[in-house]
N, C-alpha and C positions, 0 to 999 in steps of 0.2 A: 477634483474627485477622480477618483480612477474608473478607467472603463467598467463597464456592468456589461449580463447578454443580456436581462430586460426582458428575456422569453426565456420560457421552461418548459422542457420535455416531460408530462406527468404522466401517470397513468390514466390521469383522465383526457391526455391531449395534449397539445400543444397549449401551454397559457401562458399569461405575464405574467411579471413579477407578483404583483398587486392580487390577480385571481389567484396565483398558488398560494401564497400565505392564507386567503379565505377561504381556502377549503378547511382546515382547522375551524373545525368545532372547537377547540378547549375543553374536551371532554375527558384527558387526564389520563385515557389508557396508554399513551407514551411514555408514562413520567418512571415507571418501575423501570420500563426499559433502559431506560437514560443514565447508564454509570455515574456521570457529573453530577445527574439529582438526586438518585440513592446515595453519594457517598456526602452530598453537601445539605442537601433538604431544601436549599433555596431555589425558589420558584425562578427567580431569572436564567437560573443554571439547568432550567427542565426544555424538553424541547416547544412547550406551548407557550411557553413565556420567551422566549428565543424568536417563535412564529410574531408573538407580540410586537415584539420590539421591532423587527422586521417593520412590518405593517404600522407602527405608529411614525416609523422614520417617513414613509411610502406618504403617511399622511400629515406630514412634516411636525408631528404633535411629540416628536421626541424632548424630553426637557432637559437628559442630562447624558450626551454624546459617550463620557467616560466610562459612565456605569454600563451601557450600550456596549461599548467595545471588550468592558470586562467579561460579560455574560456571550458576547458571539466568539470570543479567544479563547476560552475555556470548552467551549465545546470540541468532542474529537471525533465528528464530523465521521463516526462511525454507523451512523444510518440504522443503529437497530430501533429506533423511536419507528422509521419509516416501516421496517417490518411487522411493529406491532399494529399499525395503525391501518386502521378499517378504511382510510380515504386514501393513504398511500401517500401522504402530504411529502413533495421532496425537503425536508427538511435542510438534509446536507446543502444542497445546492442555494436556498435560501439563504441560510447563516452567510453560505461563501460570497452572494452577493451582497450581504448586509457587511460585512467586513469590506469588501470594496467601495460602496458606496462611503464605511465611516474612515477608512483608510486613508484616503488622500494620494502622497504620492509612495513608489514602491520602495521601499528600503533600497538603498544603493547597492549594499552587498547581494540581495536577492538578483536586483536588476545586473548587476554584473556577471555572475552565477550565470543566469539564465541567457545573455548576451555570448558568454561564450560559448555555451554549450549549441548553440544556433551557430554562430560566424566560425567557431575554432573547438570541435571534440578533441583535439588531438592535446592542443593547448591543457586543454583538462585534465585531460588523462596526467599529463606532465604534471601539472599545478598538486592533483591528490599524490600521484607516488614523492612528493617532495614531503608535501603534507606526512604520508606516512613512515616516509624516513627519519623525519624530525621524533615522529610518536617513537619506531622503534628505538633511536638513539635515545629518549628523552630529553630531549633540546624542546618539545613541546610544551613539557611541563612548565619550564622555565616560562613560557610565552603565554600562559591562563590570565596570570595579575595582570597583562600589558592587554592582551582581548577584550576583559573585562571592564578596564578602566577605559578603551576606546568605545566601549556599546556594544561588545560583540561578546556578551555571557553566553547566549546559546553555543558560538564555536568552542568557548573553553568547556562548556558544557558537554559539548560532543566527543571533545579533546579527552573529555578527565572519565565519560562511560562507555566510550566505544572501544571493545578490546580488540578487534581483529583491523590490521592494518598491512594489508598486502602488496607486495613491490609490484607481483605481475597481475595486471588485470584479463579479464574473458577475451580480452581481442588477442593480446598475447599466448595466450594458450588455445584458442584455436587456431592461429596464425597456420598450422601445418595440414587443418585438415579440410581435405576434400570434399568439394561440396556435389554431388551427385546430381546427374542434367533431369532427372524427375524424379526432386527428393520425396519421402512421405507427409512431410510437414517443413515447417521453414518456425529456425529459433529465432523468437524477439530475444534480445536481450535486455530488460532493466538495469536500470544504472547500481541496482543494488547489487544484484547478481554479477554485473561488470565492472564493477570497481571495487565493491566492500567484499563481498562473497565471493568472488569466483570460484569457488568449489561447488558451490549451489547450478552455477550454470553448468561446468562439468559432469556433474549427476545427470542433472536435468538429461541435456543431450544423449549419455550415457543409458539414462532409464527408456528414454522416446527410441532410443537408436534400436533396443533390444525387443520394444513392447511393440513397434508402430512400421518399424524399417528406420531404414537411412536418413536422417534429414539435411537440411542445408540451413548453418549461419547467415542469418539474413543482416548482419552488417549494420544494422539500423540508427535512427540517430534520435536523441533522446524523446521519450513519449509529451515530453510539455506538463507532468502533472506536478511539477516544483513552480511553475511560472502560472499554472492556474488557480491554484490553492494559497500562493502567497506571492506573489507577484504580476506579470504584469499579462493581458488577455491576447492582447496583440502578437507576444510574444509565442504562449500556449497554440493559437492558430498556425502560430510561421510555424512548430516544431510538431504541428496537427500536419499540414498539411507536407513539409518533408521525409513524415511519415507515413505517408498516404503514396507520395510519390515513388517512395522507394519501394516500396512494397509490390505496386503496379508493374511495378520493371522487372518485378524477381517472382514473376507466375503469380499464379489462381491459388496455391497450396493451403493450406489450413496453417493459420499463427498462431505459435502456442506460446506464451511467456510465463515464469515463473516467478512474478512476485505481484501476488492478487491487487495491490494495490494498483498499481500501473496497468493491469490489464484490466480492471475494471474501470478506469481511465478509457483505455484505449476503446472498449465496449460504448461508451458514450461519446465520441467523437462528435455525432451529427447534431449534438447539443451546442456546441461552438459554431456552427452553419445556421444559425437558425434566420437571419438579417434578408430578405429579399433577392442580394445581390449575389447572394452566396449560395442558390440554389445548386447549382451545377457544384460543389464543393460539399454539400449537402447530401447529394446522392452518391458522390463518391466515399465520405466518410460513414454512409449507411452501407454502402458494399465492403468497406472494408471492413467495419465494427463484425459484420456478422462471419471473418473468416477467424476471428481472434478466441481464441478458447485460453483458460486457465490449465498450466500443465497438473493440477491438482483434481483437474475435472476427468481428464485423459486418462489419469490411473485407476480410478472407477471403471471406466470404460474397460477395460484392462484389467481387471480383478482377477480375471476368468486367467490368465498366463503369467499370476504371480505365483512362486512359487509358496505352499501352504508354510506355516512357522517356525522358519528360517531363524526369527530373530525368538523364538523360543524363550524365557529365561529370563530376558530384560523385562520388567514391567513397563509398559506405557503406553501413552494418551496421547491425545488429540487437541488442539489451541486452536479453535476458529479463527482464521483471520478475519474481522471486521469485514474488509472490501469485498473477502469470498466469501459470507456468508447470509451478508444482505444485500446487498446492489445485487450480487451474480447469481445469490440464492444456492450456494456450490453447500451443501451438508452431507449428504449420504455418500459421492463419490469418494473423496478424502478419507473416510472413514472402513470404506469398504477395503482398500486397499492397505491400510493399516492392520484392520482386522487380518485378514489372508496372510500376511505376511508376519506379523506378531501370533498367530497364534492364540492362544489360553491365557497368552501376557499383557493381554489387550485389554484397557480398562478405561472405561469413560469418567471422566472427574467432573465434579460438579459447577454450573457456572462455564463450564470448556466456551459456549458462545459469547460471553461478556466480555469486552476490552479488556487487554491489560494495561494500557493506559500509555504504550508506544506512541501512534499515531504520528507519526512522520516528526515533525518539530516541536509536538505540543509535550513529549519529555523532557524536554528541555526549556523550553517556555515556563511550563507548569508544575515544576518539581514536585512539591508535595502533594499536590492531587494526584500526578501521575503514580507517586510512590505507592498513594492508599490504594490504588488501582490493581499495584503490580503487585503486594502485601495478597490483598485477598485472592490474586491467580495464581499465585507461589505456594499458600496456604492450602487451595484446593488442591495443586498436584502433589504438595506433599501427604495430604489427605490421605490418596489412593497408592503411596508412596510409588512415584512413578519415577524412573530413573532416565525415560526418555520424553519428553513430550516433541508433538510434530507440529511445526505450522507451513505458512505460506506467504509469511512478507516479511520483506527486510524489515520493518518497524518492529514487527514482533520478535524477530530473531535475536536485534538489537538489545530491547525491552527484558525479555526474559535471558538470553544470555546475564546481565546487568544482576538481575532479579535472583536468580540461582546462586550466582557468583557471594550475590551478600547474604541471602537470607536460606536456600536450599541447596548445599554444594554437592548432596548426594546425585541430584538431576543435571541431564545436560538438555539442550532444545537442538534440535534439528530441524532441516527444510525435510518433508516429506520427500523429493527427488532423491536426497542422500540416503533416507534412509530404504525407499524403492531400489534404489539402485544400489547400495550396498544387499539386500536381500537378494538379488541377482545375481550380481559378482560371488554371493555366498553358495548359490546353486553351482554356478560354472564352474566354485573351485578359483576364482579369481583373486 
């Protein structure tokens, strides 16, 4: 069985495993919240039944491991149950450890994946721009049937919906710039924005440099949230605490990352310390959790020195991201600066907080649910015929680029940074 942390950080405290799942009453005002359960109706797919299973495995009265693993895989661990819920039950964090306890050992590809991004970034970096050479030439395509037929449908799956595939990554292109001896902030970079987007980090920086001062590329080495969520714990610590360490070396500043997911990740840190021994490791990942802010939070902050309706004329909305809009509770910031900057063209679409059924690997896992997911987000912004919508993580950029492309090709999706800092560049005349 694969490691578990056995302790939870709740709102009510620190508990185990066992006391969080019992905080759940099964009193069912989670269940609307629950994309998976409004779009399927079955109760193992709601988050109380999820809490269930949980706690029947706890109390080894599980009968049927498969159906178990069906009902905690399906979930996208997008935490709006935990918003609606009156006791705060960590839901997410539950499923994640009811998945490792029924998991066993770690997919080999996961464990590799995660192995190098620990022992060899660079190697990485190598390994995707081959990757995406392949996709530009098409020699990709070729290679889905032979993925597939080895167990590896998710890569052909990611192979055959992911359109952007970049030579140069964010290390590359900031390779030239200077990083100032008392920046204003220091850039995380996620893997998303460093390898898949880098134009999303280029904004980013770009909007932060303009709104906040100077900052400085903090270099950093992956957040661990690919190795906690589906692979291995051990692993998530070692790329916890290398990210702790670097951080420490490179000043007090304030950490701003740009893909909510990861930095809501990084926000919970002191959840992996939780074991005795690891106290001193504990209080270092609670100093450092509280220097990390979401750059989606910052531009609210910032509303006051965006230029007013720049982007005039385009109509568009707003896409909660999952991670920022409940773990991080980030809704009004994002919105504000949208507003200021769009103008009269600013329009809220209906459903904007509900998944669109991204969620890191589970589009690909979960095809057709994720599709009904991404059908009814697509629907809504066609609704308010919106040409632009904004979000804040690679899953979703992913997801609705995907989503647009087949079913609304009048919309494109942006990261809020691009389209902040394009509204900038539009003042300067840039």
């Amino acid at each position: 069985m694969a490691e578990s942390l056995g302790r939870l950080i709740t709102d009510l405290g620190e508990r185990t495993l066992y006391d969080a799942v019992s905080q759940c009453s099964r009193c069912g005002y989670c269940e609307q919240a629950c994309p998976t359960y409004v779009a399927t109706g079955d109760e193992s797919k709601s988050p109380r039944g999820r809490n269930q299973i949980v706690r029947l495995m706890l109390e080894k009265k599980l009968d049927d491991p498969e159906a178990a693993m069906e009902a905690l895989t399906t979930c996208l661990t997008c935490g709006a149950c935990t918003t609606a819920c009156y006791a705060k039950v960590p839901v997410v964090d539950i499923v994640l450890e009811g998945r490792r306890m029924l998991r066993g050992e770690t997919h080999w590809l996961v464990k590799a994946v995660c192995r190098i991004m620990v022992t060899s970034p660079r190697l990485f970096a190598v390994l995707l721009k081959t990757g995406f050479l392949m996709k530009r030439s098409g020699l990709s395509r070729l290679g889905r049937p032979f993925l597939r037929a080895a167990g590896l449908s998710v890569l052909a799956s990611m192979d055959e919906h992911v359109d952007e595939s970049p030579f140069w990554n964010l290390d590359d292109l900031t390779h030239a710039r200077e990083n100032p001896e008392s920046p204003a902030y220091r850039y995380f970079a996620p893997c998303g924005p460093r390898y898949l987007f880098p134009r999303v980090g280029v904004a980013t920086m770009s909007a932060l440099d303009e709104l906040k001062g100077k900052g400085a590329y903090l270099d950093n080495p992956c957040c661990g949230l690919l190795a906690h969520n589906y692979g291995d714990l051990s692993v998530a610590r070692e790329l916890a605490k290398k990210t702790i360490e670097h951080a420490e070396k490179n000043g007090t500043e304030q950490i701003v990352g740009d893909c909510s997911s990861c930095v809501a990740h990084l926000k919970t840190y002191p959840q992996l310390f939780l074991k005795p021994e690891d106290q001193e490791w504990r209080a270092r990942a609670e100093s450092f959790s509280r220097r990390v802010k979401d750059a989606v939070e910052l531009y609210g902050e910032c509303a006051d020195k965006l230029p007013s309706a720049v982007a005039e004329g385009v109509e568009t909305t707003y896409h909660d991201s999952c991670r920022a809009i409940n773990p991080q509770g980030i809704r009004n910031q994002p919105r504000l600066a949208a507003k200021k900057a769009a103008g009269g063209s600013y329009c809220e679409m209906a459903g904007a907080d509900a998944c669109c059924g991204g969620a890191g690997a589970f589009a690909f896992v979960n095809e057709d649910l994720s599709d009904d997911l991404l059908k009814k987000k697509v629907g809504n912004a066609a609704a308010v015929q919106a040409e632009v919508v904004l979000t804040s993580s690679t899953s979703c950029l992913i997801q609705l680029a995907r989503g647009f492309r087949k079913y609304y090709p009048d919309a494109k999706v942006l990261h809020l940074s691009e389209f902040v800092d394009g509204a900038l560049k539009k003042t300067h005349g840039a």
